[in-house]
N, C-alpha and C positions, 0 to 999 in steps of 0.2 A: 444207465438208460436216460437219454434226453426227454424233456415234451417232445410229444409229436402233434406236427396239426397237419391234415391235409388237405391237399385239394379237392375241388367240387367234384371229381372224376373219383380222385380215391371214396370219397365220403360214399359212394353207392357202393363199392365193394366189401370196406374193413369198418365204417365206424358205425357198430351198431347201437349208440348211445344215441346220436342222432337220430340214427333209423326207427328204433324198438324203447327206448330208453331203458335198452338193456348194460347197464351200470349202477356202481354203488358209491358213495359220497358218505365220504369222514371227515370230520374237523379237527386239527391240529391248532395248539395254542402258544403264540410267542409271551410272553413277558419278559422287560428287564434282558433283552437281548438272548434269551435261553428259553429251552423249548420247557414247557410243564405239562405235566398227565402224560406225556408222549408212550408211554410204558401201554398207559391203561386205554390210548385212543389207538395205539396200533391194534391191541390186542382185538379192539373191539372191527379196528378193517380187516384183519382175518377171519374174523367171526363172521362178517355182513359179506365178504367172499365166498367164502364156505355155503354159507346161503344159498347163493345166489350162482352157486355152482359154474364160479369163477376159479378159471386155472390160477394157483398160485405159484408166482417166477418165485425158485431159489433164491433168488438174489432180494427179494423182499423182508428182508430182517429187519430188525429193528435198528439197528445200526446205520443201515443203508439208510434209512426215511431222518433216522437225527442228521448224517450227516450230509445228503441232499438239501434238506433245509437250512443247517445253519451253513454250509457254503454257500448257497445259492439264494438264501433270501436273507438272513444276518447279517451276514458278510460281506458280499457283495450287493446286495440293496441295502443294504443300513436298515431294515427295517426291527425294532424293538418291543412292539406291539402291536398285536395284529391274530388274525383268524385265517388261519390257512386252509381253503374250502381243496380236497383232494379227491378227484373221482379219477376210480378205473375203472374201464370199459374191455368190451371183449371185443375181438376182432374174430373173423370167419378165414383163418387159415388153417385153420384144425380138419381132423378128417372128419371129428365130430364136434359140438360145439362147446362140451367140456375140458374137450383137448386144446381149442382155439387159446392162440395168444393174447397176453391182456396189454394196453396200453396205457397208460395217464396221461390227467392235463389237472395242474393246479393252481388257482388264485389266492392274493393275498389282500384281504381288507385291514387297512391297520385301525386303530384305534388308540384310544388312552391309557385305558385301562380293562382286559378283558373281563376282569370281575369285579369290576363297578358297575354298579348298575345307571344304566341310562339316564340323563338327566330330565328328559322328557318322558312322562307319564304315558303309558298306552290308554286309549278308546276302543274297545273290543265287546261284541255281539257274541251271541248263538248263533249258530245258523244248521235251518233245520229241512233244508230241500237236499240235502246231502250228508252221506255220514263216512266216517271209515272203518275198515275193515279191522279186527284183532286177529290176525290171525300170523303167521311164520316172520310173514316179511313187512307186515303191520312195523317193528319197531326198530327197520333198519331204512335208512334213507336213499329211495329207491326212487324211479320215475313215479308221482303222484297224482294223477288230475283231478284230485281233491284239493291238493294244495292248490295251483291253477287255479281251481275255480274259486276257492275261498280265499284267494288272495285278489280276483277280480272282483268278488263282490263286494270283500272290504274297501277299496278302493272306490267305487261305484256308491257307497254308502260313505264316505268320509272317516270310516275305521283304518284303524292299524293294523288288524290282524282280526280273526274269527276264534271262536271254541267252536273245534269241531266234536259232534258226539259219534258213538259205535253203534252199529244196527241194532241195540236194547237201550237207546237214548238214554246213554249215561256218557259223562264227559271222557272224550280220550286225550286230546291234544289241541293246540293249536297248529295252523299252518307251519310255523316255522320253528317249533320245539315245547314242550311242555310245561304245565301250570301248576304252582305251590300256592294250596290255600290255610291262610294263617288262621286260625281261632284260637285265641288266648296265647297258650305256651305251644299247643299243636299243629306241627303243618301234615296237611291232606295231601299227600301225591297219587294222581292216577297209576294204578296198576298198572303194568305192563303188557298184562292177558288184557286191557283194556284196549288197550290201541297205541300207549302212548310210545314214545320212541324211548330206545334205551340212548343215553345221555353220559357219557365219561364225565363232563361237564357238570352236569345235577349230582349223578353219585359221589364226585367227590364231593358238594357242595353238604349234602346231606349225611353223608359219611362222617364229615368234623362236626355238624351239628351234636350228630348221637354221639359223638366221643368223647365230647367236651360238654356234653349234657345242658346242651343248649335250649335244643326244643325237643318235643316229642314228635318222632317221624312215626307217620303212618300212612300205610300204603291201605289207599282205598277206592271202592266203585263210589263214583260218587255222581248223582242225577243230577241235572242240567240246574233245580233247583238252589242247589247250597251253594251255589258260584255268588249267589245273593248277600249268604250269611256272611261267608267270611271276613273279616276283620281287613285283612290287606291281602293281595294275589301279585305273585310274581311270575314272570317268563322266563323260564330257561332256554337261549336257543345255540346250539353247538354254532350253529354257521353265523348266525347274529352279534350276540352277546347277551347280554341281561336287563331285563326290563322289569319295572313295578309296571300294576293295571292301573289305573289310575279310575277309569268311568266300564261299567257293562250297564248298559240303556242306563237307568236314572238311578243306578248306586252308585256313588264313589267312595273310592279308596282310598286310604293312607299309605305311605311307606316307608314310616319312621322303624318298626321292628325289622324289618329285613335287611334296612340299608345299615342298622346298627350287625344285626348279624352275618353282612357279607361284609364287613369293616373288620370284623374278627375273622372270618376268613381268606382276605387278602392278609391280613397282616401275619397269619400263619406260612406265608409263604417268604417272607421277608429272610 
């Protein structure tokens, strides 16, 4: 199966992404010419299909997705590093609309290094005239006009992004993937019943932490309050990459322990 894009004519018949933004979006990661996590980010777009009660083509294996990409973006783009944003969409040829056929269209932002963290610090708020939902499709990446709006207002305000909270204002996420709050040897990750998105990306990041007895993980509700305490906060974002916070209104942050502990996690990869 090629991309498909269509015309302004097709687009009212078959692309209900456009229409409805009924479609789902997963991030695939290149390093060093060769795909990683690829196992654990497909697993996760059959999961966010299932969902979202997308027909899955047989021909969607794991196989097919490694070797669409390293033909087509590896190989023939020379591309070595980089963030492969991948959304399927349903189209309306079915007799019903779980029966309807799926389509894709996917981009590739390259970069340095996907799990280095950014060299520029984020400036990131609360924002509290909006929240997100915890609920089914809360933690798969779905059409949001939360993120929309919270990424206008950051914008609007000279931020980089928001914390957004869940309707018992306690922190779920940010706009564009989830927040790690250090205190001492402990990092705080948003629950998942919270809001936040599930992340191939973080899990593994936090998986080598507890392996190699690095930090203490723990998964927890945590009130808009403690984003205060913490010692240093990082972004995890599947479609972005990785960021320290740097400023939330008049605290700032460090990011000397994470960037030493994702220096041990790239080099696990070597």
């Amino acid at each position: 199966m090629e991309n498909q894009y269509f015309t302004s004519d097709e687009i009212h018949v078959r692309n209900r992404a456009f229409l409805l933004g009924d479609a789902v979006k997963v991030s695939f990661f290149i390093r060093n010419s060769g795909l990683i996590m690829d196992e654990e980010c497909y697993f996760f777009l059959m999961a966010s299909m299932r969902k979202m009660r997308l027909n899955i083509p047989l021909s969607y294996t794991l196989e097919f997705f490694q070797s669409l990409f390293t033909q087509e973006i590896i190989d023939k783009k020379g591309i070595t590093d980089g963030i492969i944003n991948f959304q399927v969409f349903r189209n309306t040829d079915g007799i019903t609309l779980s029966k309807s056929s799926v389509s894709y269209f996917y981009e590739v932002t390259e970069m340095e290094d996907i799990l280095a963290i950014h060299p520029r610090p984020l400036e990131m708020d609360l924002i509290k005239e909006i929240n997100v939902n915890n609920n089914l499709l809360s933690n798969i990446s779905v059409h949001s006009p939360e993120n929309i709006y919270g990424g206008i207002y950051a914008q609007e305000n000279d931020l980089d992004d928001v914390i957004l909270l869940n309707p018992n204002k306690r922190i779920a996420r940010a706009t564009s993937g989830n927040l790690l709050f250090l205190e001492g040897s402990t990092i705080k990750v948003p629950k998942q019943s919270e809001g936040a998105y599930i992340s191939p990306l973080l899990e593994n990041f936090v998986t080598f932490l507890h392996k190699n007895n690095l930090a203490d993980i723990q998964e927890h509700e945590i009130i808009a309050f403690e984003s205060q305490k913490a010692e240093e906060i990082m972004l995890v974002s599947d479609e972005k990459g990785i960021f320290s916070v740097g400023k939330i209104r008049n605290k700032t942050f460090g990011n000397t322990r994470f960037t030493e502990l994702t220096e041990s996690w790239k080099n696990s990869f070597s």
